[in-house]
C-alpha positions, 0 to 999 in steps of 0.5 A, spaced: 706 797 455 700 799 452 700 798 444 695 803 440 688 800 438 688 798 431 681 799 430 680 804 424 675 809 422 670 806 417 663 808 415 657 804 419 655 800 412 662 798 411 664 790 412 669 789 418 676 788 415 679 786 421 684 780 419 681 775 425 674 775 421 675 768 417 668 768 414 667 775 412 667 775 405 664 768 404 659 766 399 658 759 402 657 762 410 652 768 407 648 762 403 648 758 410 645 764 414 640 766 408 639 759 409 638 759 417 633 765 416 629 761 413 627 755 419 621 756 424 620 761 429 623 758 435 630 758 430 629 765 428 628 767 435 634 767 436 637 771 431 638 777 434 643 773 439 647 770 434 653 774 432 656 774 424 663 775 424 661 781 418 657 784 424 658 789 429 661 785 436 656 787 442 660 789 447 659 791 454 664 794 458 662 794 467 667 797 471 665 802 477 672 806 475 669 812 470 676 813 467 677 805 467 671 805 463 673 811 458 680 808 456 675 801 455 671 805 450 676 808 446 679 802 445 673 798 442 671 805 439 670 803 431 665 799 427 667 792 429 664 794 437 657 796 439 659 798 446 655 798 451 658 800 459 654 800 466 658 803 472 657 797 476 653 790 477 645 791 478 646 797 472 649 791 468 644 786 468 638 791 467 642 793 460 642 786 459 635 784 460 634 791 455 639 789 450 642 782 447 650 782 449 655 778 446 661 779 450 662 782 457 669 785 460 667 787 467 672 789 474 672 784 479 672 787 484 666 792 485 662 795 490 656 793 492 655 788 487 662 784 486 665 782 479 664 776 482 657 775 483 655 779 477 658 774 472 655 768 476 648 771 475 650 772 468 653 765 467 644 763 470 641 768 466 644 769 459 649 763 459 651 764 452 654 771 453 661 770 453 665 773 460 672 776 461 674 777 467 678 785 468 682 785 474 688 788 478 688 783 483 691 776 482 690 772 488 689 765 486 682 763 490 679 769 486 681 767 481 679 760 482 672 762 484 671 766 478 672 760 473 668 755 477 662 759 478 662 763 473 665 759 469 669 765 465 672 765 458 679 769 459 682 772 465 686 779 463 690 782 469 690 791 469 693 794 466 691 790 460 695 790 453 690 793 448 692 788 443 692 782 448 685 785 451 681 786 443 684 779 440 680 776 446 674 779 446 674 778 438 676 771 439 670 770 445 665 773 439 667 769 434 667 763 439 659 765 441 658 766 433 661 759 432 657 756 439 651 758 436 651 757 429 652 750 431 646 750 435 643 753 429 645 747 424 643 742 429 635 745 430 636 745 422 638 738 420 634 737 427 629 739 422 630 736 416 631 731 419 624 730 420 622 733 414 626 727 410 623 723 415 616 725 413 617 724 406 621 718 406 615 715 410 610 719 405 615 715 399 614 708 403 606 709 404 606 711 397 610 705 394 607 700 399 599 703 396 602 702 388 605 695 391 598 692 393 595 695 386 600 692 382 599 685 387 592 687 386 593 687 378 597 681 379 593 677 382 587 678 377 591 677 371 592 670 375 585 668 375 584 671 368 589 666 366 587 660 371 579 661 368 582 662 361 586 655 362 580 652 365 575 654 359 581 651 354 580 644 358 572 644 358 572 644 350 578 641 348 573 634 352 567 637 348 568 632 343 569 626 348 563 625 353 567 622 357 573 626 359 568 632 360 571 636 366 576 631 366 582 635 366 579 639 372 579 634 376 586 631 374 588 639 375 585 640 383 588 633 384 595 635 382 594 642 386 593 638 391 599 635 390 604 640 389 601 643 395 602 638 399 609 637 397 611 644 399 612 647 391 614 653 391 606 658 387 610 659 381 612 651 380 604 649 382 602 655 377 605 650 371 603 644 375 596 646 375 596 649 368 599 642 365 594 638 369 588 642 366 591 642 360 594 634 360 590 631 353 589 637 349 592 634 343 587 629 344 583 634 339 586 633 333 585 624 335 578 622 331 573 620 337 572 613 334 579 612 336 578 614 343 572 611 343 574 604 343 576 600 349 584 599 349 583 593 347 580 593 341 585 599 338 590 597 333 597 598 334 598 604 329 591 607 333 596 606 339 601 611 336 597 616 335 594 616 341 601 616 344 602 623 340 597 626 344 603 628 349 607 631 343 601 635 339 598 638 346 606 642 347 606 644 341 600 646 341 602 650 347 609 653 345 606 658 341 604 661 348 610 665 352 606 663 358 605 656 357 611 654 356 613 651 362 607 648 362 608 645 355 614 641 358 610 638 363 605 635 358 610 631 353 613 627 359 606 626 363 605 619 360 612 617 363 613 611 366 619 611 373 621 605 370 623 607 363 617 604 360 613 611 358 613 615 352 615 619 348 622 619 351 622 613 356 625 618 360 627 615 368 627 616 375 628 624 377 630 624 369 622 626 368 619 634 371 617 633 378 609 636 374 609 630 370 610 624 375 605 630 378 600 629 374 601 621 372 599 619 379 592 625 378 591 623 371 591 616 373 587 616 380 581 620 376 582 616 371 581 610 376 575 612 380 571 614 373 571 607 370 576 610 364 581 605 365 578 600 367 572 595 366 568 599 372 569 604 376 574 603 382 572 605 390 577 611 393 581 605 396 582 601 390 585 606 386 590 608 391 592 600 393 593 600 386 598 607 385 601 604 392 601 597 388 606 600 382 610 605 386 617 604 383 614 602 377 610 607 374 610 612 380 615 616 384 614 612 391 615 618 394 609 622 391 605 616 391 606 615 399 604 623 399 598 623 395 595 616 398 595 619 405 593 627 402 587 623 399 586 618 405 586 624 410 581 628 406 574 624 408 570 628 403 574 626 398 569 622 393 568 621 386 568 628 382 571 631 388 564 633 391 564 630 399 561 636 403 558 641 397 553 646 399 549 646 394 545 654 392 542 658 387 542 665 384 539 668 389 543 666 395 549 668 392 554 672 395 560 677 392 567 673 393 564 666 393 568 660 390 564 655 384 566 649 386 564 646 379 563 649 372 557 653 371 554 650 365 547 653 360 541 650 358 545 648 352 551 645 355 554 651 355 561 653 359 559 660 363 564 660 369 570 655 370 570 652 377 574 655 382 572 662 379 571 667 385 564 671 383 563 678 384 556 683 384 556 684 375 558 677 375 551 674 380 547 680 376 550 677 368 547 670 372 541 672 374 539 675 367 542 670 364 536 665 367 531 669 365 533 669 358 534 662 358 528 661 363 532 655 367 535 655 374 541 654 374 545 650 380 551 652 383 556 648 387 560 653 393 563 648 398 567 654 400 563 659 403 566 667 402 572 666 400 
């Protein structure tokens, strides 16, 4: 039997209260569908076809019997439903192309245009509309026909139970609604999706650009620090004609090294100061001390000679970023034996810079004829290295340094093979000094290794001219 509809008369504005309403007064689906009204133009389009539980259903009753269709409109007459009717299929697709439907109830038997046929047109052209079938036959292949052509929601045998009939078209509007809000969700986290991606592209631009900045910064300071060191080593030999430029040289060879013995930057970093740095706390010896052959120093001349290594650390300690160069200094007079000073460390006991730096400060000191009677020839200096491994050297970094040099056919005395020699007016911003640039007086003005820059080519030209002298500049490396 036909039960009452239970649709109660309300006015226009007033909410549903239908108790199959789930979201009707929820503060989280308004805010979410504020939200969706918000997305662009292809969303927005679709608006008008989603159905919001606190909505009129849109409702489209076909059936070519009037008094099928009045019963129909009595039983969905109320606020929840905006009927709509057609007395047969043609009729019915010409109100669809007028006016968005959510769900259709259409007869399956209809003349002219079947029920059938209808709803698979329905089904091609507005797919999201929700179709139920209203039929007072049953025969298995019609209803088979309409549920794979048609691809219908819900089949209701006539006569129709109201509340049977009304709970499947809300539950058909409520399924629509939840079909295309999803939809809806996915064009807008689609969206955001991109949006996130933009910005996280944006971010990422933005840290790689304030990384080169910084690395940019970073590597500037180094070069701050290297010409700082390298003009600390230039006048701490001032007073010793004969160690002039010597802590330079003694530095490019040890870089050299450490290079070739595959050390980490950081490691050569300390290295390479070291090395610039190795006879510091020789400016506190008197030059008269220095000056005399080793054979003619006394013993207690010897030891303050030897406190050279002490003093240069400390001296360097009282600089945070000296320090681990500091240590390097003190050892780098100790012998692989044992037999060196101040500590007689042994073997791997002394830093890997100090055995460094040995072998550089003793090669230099070789080939210029300071610690012997004369000057020894490239292959001279390296017999003797290769002579006292074990002894004095760490054979291992003895063997590197002997072959690094050997493979090396430019290297010479002062470590000037192939230097391309110019003057000011052949200078180029992002050449490389090879030595140090001195005045007319003797006077440092750019450290070797220092990269030149257009103020810096301006300031030497200007400079010649207030000296009135050329200066010679030494550039083996070209653009740099």
């Amino acid at each position: 039997m036909a039960v009452a509809s239970m649709s109660r008369a309300t006015s226009a504005r007033d909410p549903p209260s239908h108790s199959i309403f789930p979201f009707t007064k929820s503060k989280v689906w308004r805010a979410e569908m504020e939200q969706a009204s918000r997305v662009k133009q292809a969303v927005e389009k679709q608006e008008d076809y989603i159905y919001r539980p606190d909505e009129r259903i849109r409702l489209l009753l076909v059936d070519d019997e009037p008094s099928i269709l009045s019963s129909l409109q009595r039983l969905f007459r109320g606020a929840v439903y905006e009927v709509h009717t057609a007395g047969g299929g043609v009729e019915a697709l010409q109100l669809l192309a007028e006016k968005p439907i959510d769900v259709i109830v259409s007869d399956m038997r209809m003349p002219g245009m079947s029920g059938l046929e209808f709803l698979t047109n329905v089904e091609s052209l507005y797919p999201d509309v929700m179709r139920i079938v209203l039929s007072g036959y049953a025969e298995p292949e019609s209803v088979i026909d309409v549920v794979n052509k048609a691809k219908i929601y819900s089949y209701v045998h006539k006569p129709w139970d109201d509340l049977d009939l009304k709970l499947k078209v809300t539950n058909a509007a409520e399924r629509l609604y939840l079909k295309r809000l999803t939809r809806q969700q996915n064009v807008e986290l689609d969206l955001m999706n991109h949006s996130l991606e933009e910005k996280v592209g944006a971010r990422t631009a933005a840290l790689e650009k304030a990384q080169e900045k910084l690395q940019h910064s970073y590597k500037k300071l180094d070069e701050s620090y290297l010409s700082m060191v390298k003009m600390l080593s230039y006048y701490s030999g001032l007073g010793i004609p004969t160690m002039r430029n010597h802590g330079q040289r003694v530095g490019k060879y040890a870089n050299r090294l450490a290079k070739y013995a595959n050390l980490d930057e950081e490691a050569s970093k300390d290295i390479v100061t070291a090395a610039l740095l190795h006879d510091i706390g020789l400016v506190v010896v008197g030059i008269g001390v220095l000056a005399k052959p080793k054979e003619a120093r006394s013993r207690e001349e010897k030891k303050i000679i030897e406190k050279h290594v002490v003093l240069g650390e400390s001296t360097m300690l009282g600089l945070p970023a000296m320090r681990g160069a500091a240590k390097l200094v003190r050892h780098h007079h100790e012998l692989f034996d044992g037999r060196g000073y101040p500590d007689r460390l042994k073997g791997t006991d002394i830093p890997l810079g100090s055995r460094i730096i040995l072998i550089a400060n003793d090669y230099e000191n070789m080939i210029e004829g300071r610690s012997m009677e004369k000057p020894l020839s490239r292959e001279d200096a390296l017999a003797y290295i290769e002579k006292h491994a074990s002894q004095y050297y760490d054979p291992d970094l003895a063997a590197d340094f002997c072959t690094m040099i050997r493979e090396d056919a430019d290297d010479a005395p002062h470590g000037q093979g192939n230097i391309r020699v110019v003057h000011s007016e052949e200078l180029e911003p992002g050449m490389r000094l090879h030595e140090n640039l001195l005045n007319a007086d003797g006077m440092l003005l750019l450290t070797c290794g220092q990269r030149l820059t257009g103020s810096t080519i301006a300031s030497i030209r200007r400079l010649e001219k207030s000296d009135k002298h050329r200066y010679t500049l030494y550039n083996p490396e070209g653009r740099g």
